[in-house]
C-alpha positions in Angstrom: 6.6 25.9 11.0 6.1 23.3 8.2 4.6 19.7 8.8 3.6 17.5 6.1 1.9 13.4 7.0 0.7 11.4 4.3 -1.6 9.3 6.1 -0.9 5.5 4.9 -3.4 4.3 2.6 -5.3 7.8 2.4 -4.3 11.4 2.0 -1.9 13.8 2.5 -2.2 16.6 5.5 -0.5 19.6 5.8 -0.5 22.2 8.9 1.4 25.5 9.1 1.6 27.4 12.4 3.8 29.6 14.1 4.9 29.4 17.8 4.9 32.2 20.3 5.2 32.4 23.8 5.3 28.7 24.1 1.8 28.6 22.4 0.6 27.1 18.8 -0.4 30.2 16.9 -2.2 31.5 13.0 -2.3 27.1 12.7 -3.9 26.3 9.6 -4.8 22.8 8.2 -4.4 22.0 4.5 -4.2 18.9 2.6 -6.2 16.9 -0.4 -8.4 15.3 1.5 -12.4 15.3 1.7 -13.9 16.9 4.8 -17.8 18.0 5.1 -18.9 20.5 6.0 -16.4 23.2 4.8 -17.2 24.6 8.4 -15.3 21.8 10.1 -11.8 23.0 8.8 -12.4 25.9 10.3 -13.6 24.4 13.6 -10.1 22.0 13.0 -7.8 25.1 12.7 -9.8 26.5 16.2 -9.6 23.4 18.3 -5.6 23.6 17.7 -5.3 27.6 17.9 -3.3 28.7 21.3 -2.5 25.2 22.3 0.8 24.6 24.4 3.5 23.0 22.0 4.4 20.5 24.5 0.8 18.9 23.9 0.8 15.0 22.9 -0.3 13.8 19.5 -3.0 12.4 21.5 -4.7 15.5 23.5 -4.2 17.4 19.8 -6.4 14.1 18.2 -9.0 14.4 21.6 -9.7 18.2 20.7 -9.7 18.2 17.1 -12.5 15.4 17.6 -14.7 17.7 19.9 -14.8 20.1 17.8 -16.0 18.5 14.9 -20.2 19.8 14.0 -22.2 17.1 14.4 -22.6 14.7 11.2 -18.9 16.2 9.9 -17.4 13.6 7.6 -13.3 13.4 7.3 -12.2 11.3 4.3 -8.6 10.5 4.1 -7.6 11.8 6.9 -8.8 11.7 10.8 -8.4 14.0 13.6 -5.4 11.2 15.1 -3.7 12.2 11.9 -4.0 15.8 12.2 -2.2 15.2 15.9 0.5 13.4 14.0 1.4 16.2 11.6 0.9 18.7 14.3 3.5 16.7 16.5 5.9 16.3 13.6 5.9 20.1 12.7 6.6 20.7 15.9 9.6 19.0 16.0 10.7 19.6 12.1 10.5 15.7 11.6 12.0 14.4 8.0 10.5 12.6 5.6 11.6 9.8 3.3 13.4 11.6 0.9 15.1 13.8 3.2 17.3 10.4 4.1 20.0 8.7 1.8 19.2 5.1 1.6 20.2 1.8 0.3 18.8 -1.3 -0.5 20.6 -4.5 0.8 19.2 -7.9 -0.9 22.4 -10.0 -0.3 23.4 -14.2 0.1 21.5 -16.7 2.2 22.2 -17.1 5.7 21.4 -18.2 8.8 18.1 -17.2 10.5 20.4 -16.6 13.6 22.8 -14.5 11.4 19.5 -12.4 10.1 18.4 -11.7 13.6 21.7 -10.6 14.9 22.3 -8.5 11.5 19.1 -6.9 12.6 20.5 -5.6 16.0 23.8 -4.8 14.3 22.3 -3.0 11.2 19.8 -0.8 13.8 22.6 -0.1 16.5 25.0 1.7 13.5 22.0 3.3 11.8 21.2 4.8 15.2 25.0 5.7 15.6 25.2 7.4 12.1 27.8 4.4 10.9 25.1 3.3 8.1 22.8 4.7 5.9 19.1 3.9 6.7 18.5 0.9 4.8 15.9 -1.6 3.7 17.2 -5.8 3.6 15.5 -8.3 2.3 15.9 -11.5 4.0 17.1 -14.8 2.9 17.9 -17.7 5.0 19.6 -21.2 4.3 17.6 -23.3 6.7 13.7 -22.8 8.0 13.0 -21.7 11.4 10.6 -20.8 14.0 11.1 -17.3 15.1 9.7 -16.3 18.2 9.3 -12.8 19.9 11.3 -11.4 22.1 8.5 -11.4 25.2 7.0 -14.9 23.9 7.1 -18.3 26.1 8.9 -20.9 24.3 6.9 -23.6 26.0 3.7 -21.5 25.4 4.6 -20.9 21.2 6.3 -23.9 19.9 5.8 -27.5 19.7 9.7 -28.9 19.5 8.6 -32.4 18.6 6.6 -30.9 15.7 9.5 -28.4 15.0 12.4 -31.4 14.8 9.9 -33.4 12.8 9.8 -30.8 10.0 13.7 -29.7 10.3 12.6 -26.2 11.8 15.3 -24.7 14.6 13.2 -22.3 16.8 15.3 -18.6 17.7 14.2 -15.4 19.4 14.1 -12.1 17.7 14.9 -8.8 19.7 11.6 -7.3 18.7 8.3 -7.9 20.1 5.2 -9.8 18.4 4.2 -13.0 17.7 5.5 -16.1 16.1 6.4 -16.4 11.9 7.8 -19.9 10.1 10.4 -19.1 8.1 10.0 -22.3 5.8 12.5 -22.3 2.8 10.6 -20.3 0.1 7.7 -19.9 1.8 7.5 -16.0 2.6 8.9 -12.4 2.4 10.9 -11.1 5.5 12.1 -7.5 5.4 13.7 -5.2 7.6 14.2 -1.3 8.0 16.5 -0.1 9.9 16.1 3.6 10.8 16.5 7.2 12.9 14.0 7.6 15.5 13.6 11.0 13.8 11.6 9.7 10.7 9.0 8.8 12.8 9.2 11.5 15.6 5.7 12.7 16.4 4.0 9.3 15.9 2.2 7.5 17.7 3.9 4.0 18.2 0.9 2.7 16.6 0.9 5.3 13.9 4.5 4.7 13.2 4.0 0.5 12.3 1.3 2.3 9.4 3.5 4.7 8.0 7.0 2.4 7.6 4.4 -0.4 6.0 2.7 2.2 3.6 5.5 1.3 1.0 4.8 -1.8 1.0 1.0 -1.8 0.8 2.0 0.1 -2.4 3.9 -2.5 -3.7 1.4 -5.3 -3.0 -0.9 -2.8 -4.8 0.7 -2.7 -7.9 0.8 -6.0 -8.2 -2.6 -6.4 -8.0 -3.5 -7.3 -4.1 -6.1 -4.8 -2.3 -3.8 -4.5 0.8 -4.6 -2.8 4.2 -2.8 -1.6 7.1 -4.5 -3.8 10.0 -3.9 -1.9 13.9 -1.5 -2.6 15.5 0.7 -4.7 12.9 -1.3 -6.6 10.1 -0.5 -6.1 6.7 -4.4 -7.9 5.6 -6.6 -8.6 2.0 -9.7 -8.9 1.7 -9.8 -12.9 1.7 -7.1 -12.7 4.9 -4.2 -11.8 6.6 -0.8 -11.9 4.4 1.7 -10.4 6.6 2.5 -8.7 10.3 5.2 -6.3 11.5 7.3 -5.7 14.4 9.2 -3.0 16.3 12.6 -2.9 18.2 13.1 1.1 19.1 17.2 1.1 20.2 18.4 3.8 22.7 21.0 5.4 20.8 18.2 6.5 18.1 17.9 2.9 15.7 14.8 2.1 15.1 13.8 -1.7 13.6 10.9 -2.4 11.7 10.6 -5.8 10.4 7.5 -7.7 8.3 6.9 -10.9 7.3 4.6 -11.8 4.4 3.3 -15.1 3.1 4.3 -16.3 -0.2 2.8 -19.7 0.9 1.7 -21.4 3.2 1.6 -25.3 4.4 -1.3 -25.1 7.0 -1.2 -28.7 8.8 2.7 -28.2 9.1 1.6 -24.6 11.3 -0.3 -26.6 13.1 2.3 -29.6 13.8 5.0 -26.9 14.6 3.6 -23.7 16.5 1.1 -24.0 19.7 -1.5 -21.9 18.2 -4.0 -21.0 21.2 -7.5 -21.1 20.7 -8.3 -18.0 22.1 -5.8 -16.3 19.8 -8.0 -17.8 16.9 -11.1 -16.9 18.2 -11.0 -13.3 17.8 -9.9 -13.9 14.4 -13.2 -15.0 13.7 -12.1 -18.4 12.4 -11.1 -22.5 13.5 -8.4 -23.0 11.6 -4.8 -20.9 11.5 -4.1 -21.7 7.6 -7.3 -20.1 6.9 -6.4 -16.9 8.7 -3.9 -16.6 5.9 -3.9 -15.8 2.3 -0.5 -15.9 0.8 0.7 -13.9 -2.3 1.7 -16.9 -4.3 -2.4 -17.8 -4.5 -3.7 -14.3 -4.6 -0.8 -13.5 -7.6 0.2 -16.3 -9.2 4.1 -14.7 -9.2 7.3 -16.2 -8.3 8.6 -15.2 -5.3 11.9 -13.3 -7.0 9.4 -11.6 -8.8 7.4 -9.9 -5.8 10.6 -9.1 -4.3 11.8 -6.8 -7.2 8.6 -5.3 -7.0 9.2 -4.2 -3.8 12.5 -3.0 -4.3 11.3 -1.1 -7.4 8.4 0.6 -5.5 10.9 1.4 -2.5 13.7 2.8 -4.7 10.7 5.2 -6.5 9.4 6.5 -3.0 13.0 6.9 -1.3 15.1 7.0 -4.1 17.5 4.1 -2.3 20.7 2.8 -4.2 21.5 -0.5 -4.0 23.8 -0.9 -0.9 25.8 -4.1 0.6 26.5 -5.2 3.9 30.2 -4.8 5.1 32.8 -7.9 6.3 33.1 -5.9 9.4 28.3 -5.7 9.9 28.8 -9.6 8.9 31.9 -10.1 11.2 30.2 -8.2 14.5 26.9 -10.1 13.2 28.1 -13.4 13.9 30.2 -12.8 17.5 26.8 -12.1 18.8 25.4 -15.1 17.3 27.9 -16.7 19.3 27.3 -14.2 22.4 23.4 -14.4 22.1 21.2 -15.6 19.5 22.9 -19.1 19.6 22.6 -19.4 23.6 20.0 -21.6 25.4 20.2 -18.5 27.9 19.0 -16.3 24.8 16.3 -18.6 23.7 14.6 -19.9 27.2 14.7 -15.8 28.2 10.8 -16.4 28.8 10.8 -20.2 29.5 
């Protein structure tokens, strides 16, 4: 068995084993990364030698770890990684290229219509009735969007939120709250099999569908970093965060939103940002917590979002793709059903 990781924002790890009598066998570790002293890849391909293959990315990490000499140095790569590519050997996971994608940047709509296309687009990729695809957002009125789990009284400030023409609707995914002012950020979403990311940790899953897009943001001149558990981060500050809906019939949605700009006192008029939630930020104010691409770049908008589809296309090899009358058509009953509904919105009052 085969299993290849390329660890986002580091380097690539390889492992080949075999399996008999339900036992991890002849593993060796590979890869182009830096580890000291040469004796620790030996002590690596040890600590996973005779294992059961049932054991968790986790356990694989916990051993890998104690085996390490003391003063080894892994650059690159970690021993969490080297239970990730164990895991996804084990169960022959795909990469990116081994799907057909498509890229969907279409009309403005709705933040309501964009939420529900989300459920719609994740359900049929997890039935096999689309391609797994990347969509670029755009939306034809601003909005508060709130996570699925958030308190509506807790998040949003409806006198500040009518003052500034911003509705406030709930996503399906977890997380905290974004503005979607008109031109004001990025929103993507992936929709995907469960099997790209099989053998990840959910927190190791969030790096690897962003790593793309920390790519992008490189080329472009930003020094971006995966932040645990879902902060795409500068140097100077946060610029964007992620979020995960995992479906039971195999769809998996990953969505990010990154800051183009930013008004600051209108964040402040409009959400309920908690001090507490600032404080281990390190910081007093929630503009400064963000650095948005339009200061750090200087670039339109239009022109960071071709840059992201370039770099996406060159990694996946996605053709451009559309979304059908019949996505747009089941999109908006559930608007009607459940995006639209006070019931929907005031799940967590």
């Amino acid at each position: 068995m085969h299993g290849e990781y390329k660890v986002p924002g580091g380097k690539l790890v390889v492992v080949d084993l075999e399996v008999r009598d339900g036992l991890i066998r002849d593993f060796r570790l590979a890869g182009d990364f830096f580890l000291e002293p040469d004796t620790a890849l030996e002590a690596i391909n040890a600590a996973v030698e005779g294992m059961p293959v049932e054991t968790d990315a986790t356990t694989i990490a916990a051993a890998v770890r104690a085996a390490l000499p003391e003063g080894a140095q892994l650059l690159g790569f970690s021993p969490d990684a080297v239970g990730t590519v164990v895991r996804r050997a084990l169960v022959t996971a795909p990469g990116w290229r081994d799907f057909d994608w498509e890229i969907v940047h279409e009309k403005a709509v709705s933040p309501r219509l964009n939420l529900a296309l989300d459920e719609v687009l994740t359900a049929r990729v997890g039935e096999g009735r689309r391609r797994p695809t990347l969509r670029i957002w755009e939306w034809d009125e601003s909005a508060v969007v709130i996570g699925s789990f958030q308190s509506y009284r807790n998040e949003v400030d409806p006198e500040g939120a009518a003052k500034h023409g911003f509705d406030v609707v709930r996503r399906i995914s977890g997380g905290g709250a974004m503005m979607m002012a008109a031109g004001q950020i990025i929103t993507y979403s992936l929709y995907v099999p469960a099997s790209l990311v099989q053998g990840m940790t959910f927190a190791d899953s969030y790096a690897f569908l962003d790593d793309w897009v920390l790519q992008a943001l490189r080329s472009i001149g930003i020094d971006a970093t995966y932040q645990p558990l879902n902060d795409i981060a500068s140097p100077t500050g946060k610029i964007g965060g992620a979020a995960q809906k995992r479906l039971a019939n195999g769809g998996v949605l990953h969505h990010a939103t990154i800051s183009y700009d930013i008004d600051g006192q209108t964040m402040t008029e409009v959400l309920r940002i908690g001090r507490e939630k600032l404080s281990d930020k390190g910081t007093t104010s929630a503009a400064k917590r963000v650095d948005p691409l339009r200061t750090q770049t200087g670039m339109e908008r239009a022109e960071i979002i071709e840059r992201f589809k370039d770099t996406f296309r060159s990694l996946t090899g996605a053709e451009d793709g559309a979304i059908t009358d019949d996505e747009y058509a089941e999109a908006e009953a559930l608007v009607d059903s459940k995006f639209a509904t006070e019931a929907w919105l005031h799940r967590v009052p």
